[in-house]
N, CA, C and O of each residue as an XYZ file, in Angstrom:
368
protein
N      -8.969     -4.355     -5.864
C      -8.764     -5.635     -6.507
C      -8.435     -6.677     -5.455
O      -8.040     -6.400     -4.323
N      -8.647     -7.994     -5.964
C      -9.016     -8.917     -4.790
C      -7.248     -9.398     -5.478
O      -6.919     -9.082     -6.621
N      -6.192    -10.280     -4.400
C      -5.153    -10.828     -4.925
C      -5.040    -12.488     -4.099
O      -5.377    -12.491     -2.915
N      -4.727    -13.412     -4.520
C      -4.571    -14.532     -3.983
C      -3.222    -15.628     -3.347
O      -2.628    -16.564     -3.881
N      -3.133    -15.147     -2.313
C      -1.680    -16.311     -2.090
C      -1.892    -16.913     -1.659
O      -2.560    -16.853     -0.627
N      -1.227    -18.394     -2.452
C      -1.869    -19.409     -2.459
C      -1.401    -20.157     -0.954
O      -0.313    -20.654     -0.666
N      -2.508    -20.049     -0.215
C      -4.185    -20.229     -0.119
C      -4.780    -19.259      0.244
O      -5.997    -19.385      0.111
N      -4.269    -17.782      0.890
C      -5.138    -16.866      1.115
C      -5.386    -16.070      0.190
O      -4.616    -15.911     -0.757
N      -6.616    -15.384      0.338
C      -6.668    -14.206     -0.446
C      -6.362    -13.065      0.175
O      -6.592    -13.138      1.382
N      -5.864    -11.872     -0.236
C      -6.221    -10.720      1.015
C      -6.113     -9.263     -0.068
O      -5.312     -9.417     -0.990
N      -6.601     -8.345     -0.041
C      -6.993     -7.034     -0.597
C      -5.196     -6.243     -1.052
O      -4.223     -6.058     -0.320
N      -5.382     -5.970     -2.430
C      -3.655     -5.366     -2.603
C      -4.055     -4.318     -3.444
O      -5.124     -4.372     -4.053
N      -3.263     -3.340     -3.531
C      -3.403     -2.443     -4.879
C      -1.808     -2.034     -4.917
O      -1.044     -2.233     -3.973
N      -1.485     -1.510     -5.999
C      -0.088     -1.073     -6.430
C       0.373      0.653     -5.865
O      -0.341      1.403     -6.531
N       0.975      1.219     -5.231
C       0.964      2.431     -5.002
C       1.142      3.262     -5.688
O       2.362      3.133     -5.784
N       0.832      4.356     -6.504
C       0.825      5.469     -7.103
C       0.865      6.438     -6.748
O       0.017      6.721     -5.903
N       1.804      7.471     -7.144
C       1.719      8.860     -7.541
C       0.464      9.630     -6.901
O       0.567     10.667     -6.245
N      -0.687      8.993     -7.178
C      -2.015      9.479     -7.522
C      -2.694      8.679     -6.694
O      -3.876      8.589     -7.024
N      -2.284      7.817     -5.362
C      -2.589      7.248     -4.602
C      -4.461      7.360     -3.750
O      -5.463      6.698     -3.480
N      -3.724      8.989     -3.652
C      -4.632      9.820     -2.940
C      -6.373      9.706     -3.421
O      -7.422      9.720     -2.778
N      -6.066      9.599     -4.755
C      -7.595      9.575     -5.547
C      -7.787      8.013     -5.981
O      -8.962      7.711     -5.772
N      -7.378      7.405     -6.274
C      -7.383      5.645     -6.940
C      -7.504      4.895     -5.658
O      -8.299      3.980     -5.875
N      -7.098      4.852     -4.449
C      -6.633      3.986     -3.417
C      -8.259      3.565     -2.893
O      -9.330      4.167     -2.808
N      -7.706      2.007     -2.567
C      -9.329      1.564     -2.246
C      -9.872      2.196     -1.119
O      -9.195      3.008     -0.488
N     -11.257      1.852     -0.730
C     -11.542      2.592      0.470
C     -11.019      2.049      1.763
O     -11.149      2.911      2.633
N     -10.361      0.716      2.323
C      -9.703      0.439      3.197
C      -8.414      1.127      3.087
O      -8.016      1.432      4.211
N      -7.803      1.400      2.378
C      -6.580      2.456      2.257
C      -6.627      3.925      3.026
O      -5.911      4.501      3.845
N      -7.789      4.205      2.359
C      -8.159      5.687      2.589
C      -8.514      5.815      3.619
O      -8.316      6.926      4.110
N      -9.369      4.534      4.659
C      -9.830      4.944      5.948
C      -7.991      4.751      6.797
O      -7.618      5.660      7.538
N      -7.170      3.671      6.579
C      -6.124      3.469      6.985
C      -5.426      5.282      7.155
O      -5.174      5.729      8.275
N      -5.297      5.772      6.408
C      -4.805      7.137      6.417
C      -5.694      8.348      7.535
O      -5.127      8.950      8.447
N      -7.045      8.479      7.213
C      -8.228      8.559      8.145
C      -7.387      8.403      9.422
O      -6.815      9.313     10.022
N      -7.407      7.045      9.747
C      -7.016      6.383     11.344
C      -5.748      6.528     11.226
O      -5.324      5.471     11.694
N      -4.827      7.160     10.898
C      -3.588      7.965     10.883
C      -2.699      6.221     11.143
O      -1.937      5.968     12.076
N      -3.125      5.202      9.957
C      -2.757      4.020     10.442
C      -1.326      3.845      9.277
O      -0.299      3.177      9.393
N      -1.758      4.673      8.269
C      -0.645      5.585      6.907
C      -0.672      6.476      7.002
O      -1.726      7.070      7.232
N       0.635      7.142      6.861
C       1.143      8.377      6.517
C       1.422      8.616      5.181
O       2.349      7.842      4.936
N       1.168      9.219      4.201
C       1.308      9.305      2.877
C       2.856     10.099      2.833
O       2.740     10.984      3.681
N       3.538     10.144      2.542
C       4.756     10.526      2.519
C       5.020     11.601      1.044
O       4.876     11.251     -0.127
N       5.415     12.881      1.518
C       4.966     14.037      0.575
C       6.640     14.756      0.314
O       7.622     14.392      0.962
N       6.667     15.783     -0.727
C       7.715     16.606     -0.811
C       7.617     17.190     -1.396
O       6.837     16.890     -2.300
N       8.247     18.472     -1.456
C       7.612     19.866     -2.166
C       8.785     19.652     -3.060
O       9.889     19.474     -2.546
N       8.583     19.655     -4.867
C       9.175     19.494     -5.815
C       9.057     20.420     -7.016
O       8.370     20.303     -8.031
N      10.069     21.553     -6.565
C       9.463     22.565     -7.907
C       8.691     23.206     -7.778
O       8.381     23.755     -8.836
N       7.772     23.663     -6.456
C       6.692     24.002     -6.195
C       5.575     23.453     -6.014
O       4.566     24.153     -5.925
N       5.514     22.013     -5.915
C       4.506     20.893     -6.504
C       4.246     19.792     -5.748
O       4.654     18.680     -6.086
N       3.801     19.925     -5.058
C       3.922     18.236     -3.889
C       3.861     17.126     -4.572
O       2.913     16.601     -5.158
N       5.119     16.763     -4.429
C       5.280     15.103     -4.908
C       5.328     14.170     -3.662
O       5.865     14.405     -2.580
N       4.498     12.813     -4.142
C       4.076     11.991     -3.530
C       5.471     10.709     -3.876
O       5.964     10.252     -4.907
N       5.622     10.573     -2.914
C       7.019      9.591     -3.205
C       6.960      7.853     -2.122
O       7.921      7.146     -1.816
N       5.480      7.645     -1.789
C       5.533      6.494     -0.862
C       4.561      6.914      0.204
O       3.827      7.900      0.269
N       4.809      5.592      1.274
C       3.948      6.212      2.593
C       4.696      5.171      3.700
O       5.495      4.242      3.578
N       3.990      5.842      4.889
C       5.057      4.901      6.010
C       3.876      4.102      6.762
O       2.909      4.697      7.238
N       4.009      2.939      6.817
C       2.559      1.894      7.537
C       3.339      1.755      8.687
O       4.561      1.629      8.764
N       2.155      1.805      9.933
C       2.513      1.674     11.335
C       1.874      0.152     11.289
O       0.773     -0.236     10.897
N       2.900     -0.491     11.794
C       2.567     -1.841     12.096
C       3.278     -2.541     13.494
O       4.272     -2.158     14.111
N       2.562     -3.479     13.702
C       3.410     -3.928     15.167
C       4.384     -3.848     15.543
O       4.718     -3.294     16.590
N       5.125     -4.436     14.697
C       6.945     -4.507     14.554
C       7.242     -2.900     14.212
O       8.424     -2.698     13.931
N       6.578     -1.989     14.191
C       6.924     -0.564     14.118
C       6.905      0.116     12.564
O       6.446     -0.658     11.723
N       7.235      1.148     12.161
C       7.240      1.910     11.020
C       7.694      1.076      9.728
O       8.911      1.045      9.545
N       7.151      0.619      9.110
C       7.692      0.105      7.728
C       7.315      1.326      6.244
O       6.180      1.754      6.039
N       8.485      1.678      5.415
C       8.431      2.262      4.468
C       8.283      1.484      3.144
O       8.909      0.497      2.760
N       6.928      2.441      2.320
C       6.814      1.492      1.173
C       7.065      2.613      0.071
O       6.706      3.743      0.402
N       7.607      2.469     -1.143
C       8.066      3.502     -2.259
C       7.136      2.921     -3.338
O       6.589      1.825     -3.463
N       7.156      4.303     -4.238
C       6.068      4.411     -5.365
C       6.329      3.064     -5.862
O       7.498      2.680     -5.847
N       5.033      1.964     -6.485
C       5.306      0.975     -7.030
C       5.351     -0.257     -6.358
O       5.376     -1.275     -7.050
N       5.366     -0.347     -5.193
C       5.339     -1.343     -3.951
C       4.053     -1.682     -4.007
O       3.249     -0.772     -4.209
N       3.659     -2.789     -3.874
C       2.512     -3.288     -3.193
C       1.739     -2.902     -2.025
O       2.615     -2.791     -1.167
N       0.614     -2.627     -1.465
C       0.404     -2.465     -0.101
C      -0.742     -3.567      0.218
O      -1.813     -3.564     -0.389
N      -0.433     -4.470      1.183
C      -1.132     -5.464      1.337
C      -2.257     -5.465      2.504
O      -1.587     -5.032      3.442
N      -3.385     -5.658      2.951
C      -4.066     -5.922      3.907
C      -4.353     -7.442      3.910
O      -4.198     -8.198      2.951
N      -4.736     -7.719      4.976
C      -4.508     -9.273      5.338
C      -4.765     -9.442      6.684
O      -4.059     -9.770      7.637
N      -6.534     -8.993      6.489
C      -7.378     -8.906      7.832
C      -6.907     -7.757      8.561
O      -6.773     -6.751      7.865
N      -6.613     -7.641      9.816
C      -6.337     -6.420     10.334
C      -4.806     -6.067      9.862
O      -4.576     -4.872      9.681
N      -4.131     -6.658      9.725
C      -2.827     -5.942      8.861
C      -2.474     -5.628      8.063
O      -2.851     -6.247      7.068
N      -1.544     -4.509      7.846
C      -1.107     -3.548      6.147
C       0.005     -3.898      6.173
O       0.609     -3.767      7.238
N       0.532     -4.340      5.281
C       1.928     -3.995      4.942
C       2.287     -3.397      3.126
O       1.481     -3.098      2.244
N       3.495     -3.402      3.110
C       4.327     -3.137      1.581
C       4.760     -4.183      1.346
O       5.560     -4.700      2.127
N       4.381     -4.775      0.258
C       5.352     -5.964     -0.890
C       6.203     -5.239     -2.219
O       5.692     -4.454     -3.017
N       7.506     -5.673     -2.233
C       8.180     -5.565     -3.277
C       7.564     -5.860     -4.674
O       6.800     -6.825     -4.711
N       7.763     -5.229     -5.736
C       6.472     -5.823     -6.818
C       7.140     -7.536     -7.267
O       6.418     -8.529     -7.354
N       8.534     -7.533     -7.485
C       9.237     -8.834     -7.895
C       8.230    -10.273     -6.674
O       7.537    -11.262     -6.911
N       8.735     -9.555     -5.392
C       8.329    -10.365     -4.428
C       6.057    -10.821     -4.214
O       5.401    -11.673     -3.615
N       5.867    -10.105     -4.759
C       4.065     -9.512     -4.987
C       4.126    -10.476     -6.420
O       3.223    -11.307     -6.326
N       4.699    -10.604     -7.397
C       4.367    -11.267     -8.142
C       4.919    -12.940     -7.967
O       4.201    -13.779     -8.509
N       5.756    -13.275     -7.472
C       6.379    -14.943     -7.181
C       5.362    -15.003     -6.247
O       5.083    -16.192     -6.400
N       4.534    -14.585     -5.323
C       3.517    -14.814     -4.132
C       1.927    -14.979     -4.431
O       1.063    -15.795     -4.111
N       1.988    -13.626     -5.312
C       0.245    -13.512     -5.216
C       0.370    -14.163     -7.167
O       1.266    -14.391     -7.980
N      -1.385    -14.234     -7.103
C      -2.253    -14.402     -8.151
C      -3.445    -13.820     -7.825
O      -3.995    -13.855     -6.724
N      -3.945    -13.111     -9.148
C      -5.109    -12.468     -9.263
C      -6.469    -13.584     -8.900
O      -6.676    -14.627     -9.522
N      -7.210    -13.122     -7.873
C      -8.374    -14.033     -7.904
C      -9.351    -13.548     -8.340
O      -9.643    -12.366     -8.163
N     -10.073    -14.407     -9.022
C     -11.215    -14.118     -9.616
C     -11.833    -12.476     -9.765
O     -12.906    -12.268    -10.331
Protein backbone atom coordinates (compact mmCIF):
# COMPACT_ATOMS: atom_id res chain seq x y z
CA UNK A 1 0.00 0.00 0.00
CA UNK A 2 1.11 3.37 -1.09
CA UNK A 3 0.90 6.04 2.28
CA UNK A 4 1.24 9.88 1.99
CA UNK A 5 2.98 12.52 4.25
CA UNK A 6 2.08 15.41 3.46
CA UNK A 7 4.09 16.04 0.81
CA UNK A 8 5.81 12.78 0.45
CA UNK A 9 4.63 9.64 -0.33
CA UNK A 10 6.69 6.61 0.67
CA UNK A 11 5.69 2.64 0.84
CA UNK A 12 4.22 1.46 4.64
CA UNK A 13 2.49 -1.65 5.71
CA UNK A 14 1.42 -2.47 9.38
CA UNK A 15 3.49 -5.40 10.98
CA UNK A 16 1.93 -8.68 11.69
CA UNK A 17 2.14 -11.82 13.30
CA UNK A 18 2.02 -13.23 9.79
CA UNK A 19 4.47 -10.76 8.48
CA UNK A 20 6.41 -13.44 6.85
CA UNK A 21 3.62 -14.25 4.18
CA UNK A 22 1.59 -10.63 3.72
CA UNK A 23 4.82 -8.33 3.75
CA UNK A 24 5.38 -6.41 0.51
CA UNK A 25 8.08 -7.47 -1.70
CA UNK A 26 10.52 -4.58 -0.63
CA UNK A 27 10.14 -5.98 2.92
CA UNK A 28 10.91 -9.39 2.02
CA UNK A 29 13.98 -8.52 -0.10
CA UNK A 30 14.99 -6.13 3.10
CA UNK A 31 15.14 -9.46 5.20
CA UNK A 32 16.86 -11.32 1.99
CA UNK A 33 19.72 -8.47 2.40
CA UNK A 34 19.75 -9.31 6.11
CA UNK A 35 18.70 -5.39 6.14
CA UNK A 36 15.63 -6.98 8.88
CA UNK A 37 15.84 -9.33 11.23
CA UNK A 38 12.43 -10.75 11.95
CA UNK A 39 12.51 -11.22 15.59
CA UNK A 40 11.21 -14.85 16.72
CA UNK A 41 10.46 -16.93 20.06
CA UNK A 42 9.68 -20.30 20.77
CA UNK A 43 6.13 -20.16 22.58
CA UNK A 44 4.62 -23.37 23.70
CA UNK A 45 6.37 -25.11 21.13
CA UNK A 46 5.39 -22.64 18.39
CA UNK A 47 7.47 -19.81 17.01
CA UNK A 48 6.02 -16.65 17.79
CA UNK A 49 6.77 -13.70 15.84
CA UNK A 50 6.87 -10.69 18.17
CA UNK A 51 8.55 -7.68 15.85
CA UNK A 52 11.79 -7.23 13.91
CA UNK A 53 15.00 -5.20 14.37
CA UNK A 54 15.83 -2.62 11.17
CA UNK A 55 19.52 -1.84 10.70
CA UNK A 56 19.67 1.68 9.95
CA UNK A 57 22.39 4.34 10.03
CA UNK A 58 21.92 5.59 13.42
CA UNK A 59 22.16 1.72 14.25
CA UNK A 60 19.56 -1.07 15.38
CA UNK A 61 16.04 0.26 15.78
CA UNK A 62 13.25 -2.15 17.27
CA UNK A 63 9.78 -2.27 15.87
CA UNK A 64 6.83 -4.45 17.84
CA UNK A 65 3.80 -6.24 16.40
CA UNK A 66 1.53 -3.35 15.11
CA UNK A 67 4.16 -0.64 14.36
CA UNK A 68 4.39 0.73 11.13
CA UNK A 69 7.43 -0.06 8.94
CA UNK A 70 8.24 2.71 6.68
CA UNK A 71 10.49 2.90 3.47
CA UNK A 72 11.30 6.25 2.21
CA UNK A 73 13.63 5.65 -0.76
CA UNK A 74 16.58 3.86 0.52
CA UNK A 75 15.44 3.95 4.18
CA UNK A 76 13.29 1.61 6.62
CA UNK A 77 12.23 2.52 9.60
CA UNK A 78 9.23 1.71 12.45
CA UNK A 79 6.38 4.28 13.11
CA UNK A 80 4.29 4.15 16.18
CA UNK A 81 0.65 3.49 14.82
CA UNK A 82 -0.74 6.83 17.00
CA UNK A 83 2.35 8.63 15.45
CA UNK A 84 1.66 6.79 11.54
CA UNK A 85 -1.72 8.07 11.78
CA UNK A 86 -1.27 12.20 12.89
CA UNK A 87 1.57 11.91 9.82
CA UNK A 88 0.51 9.77 7.01
CA UNK A 89 -2.69 9.63 4.69
CA UNK A 90 -3.64 6.97 2.42
CA UNK A 91 -2.78 7.96 -1.21
CA UNK A 92 -4.66 7.16 -3.83
Amino acid sequence: MRYRRKPTEVDAFQLSADAEMIAPDWFTQAVIDEKIEIDRSLLDGAVHVYGCTIRTAAGRVKAKIGDYIIRDGNQIYPCKPKIFAKAYERAG
